[in-house]
C-alpha positions as CSV (number, residue, x, y, z in Angstrom):
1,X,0.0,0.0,0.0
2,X,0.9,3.8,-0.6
3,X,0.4,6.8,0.2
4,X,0.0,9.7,-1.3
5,X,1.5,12.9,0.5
6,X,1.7,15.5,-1.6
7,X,-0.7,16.0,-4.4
8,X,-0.4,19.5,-6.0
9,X,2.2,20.7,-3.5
10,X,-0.4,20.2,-0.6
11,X,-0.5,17.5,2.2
12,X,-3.4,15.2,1.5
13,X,-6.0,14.9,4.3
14,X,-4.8,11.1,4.6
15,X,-1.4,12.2,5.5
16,X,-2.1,14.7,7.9
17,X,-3.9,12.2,9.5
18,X,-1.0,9.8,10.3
19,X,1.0,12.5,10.8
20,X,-1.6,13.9,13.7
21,X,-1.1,10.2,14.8
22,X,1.9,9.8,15.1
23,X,2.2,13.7,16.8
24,X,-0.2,13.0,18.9
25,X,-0.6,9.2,19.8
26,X,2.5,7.0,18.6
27,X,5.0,9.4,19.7
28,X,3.8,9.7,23.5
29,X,3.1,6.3,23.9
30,X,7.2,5.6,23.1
31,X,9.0,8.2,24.4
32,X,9.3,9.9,28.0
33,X,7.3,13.7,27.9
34,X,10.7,15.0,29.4
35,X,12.5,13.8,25.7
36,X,9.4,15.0,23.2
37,X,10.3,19.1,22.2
38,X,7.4,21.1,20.1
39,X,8.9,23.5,18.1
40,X,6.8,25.7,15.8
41,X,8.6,25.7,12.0
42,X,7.8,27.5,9.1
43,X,8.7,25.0,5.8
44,X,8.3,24.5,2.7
45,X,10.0,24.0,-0.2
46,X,13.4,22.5,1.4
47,X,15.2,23.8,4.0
48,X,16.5,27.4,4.2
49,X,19.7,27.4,6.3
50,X,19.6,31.1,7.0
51,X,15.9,30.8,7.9
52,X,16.0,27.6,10.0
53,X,19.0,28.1,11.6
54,X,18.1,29.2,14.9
55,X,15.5,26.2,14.9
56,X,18.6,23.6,13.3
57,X,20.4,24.8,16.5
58,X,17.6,24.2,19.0
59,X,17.2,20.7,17.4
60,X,20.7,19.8,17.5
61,X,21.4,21.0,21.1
62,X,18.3,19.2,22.5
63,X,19.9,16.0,20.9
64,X,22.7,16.5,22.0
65,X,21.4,16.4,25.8
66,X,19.3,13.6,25.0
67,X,22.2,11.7,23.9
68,X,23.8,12.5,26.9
69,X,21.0,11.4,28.9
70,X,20.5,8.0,27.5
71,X,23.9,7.3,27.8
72,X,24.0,8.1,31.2
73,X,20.7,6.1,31.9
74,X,22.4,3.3,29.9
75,X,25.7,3.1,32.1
76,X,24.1,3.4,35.4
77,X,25.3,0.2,37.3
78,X,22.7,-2.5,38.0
79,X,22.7,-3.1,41.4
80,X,20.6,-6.6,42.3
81,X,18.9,-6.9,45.6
């Protein structure tokens, strides 16, 4: 099966609506509320460096610390009781 996303440079309605799920459903249900950033993003066509950057920055930093994190998380010693 496929899906159509873009049909005359417009998201269909079918899209939008796996994309609301995922946003709003999928998303949640996987990852910690402390690790899930909103960020509000003009696009459209492609990415503008000058005109994203200060949102490319955001989204890198906040990897950054969640890569940090899990590590962290991941090395914590197990301690069996």
């Amino acid at each position: 099966m496929t899906i159509s996303i873009i049909q005359d440079g417009k998201l269909v309605e079918d899209a939008q609506k796996l994309l609301a799920k995922l946003r709003d459903e999928t998303v949640p249900g996987i990852l910690p509320s402390h690790l899930i950033k909103d960020y509000s993003v003009e696009w459209g066509p492609g990415i503008d460096v000058q005109k994203h950057e200060k949102y490319l920055g955001l989204v890198c930093s906040a990897k950054h610390i969640q890569c940090r994190y899990t590590l962290n998380i991941s090395f914590q010693p197990v301690i069996f009781t």
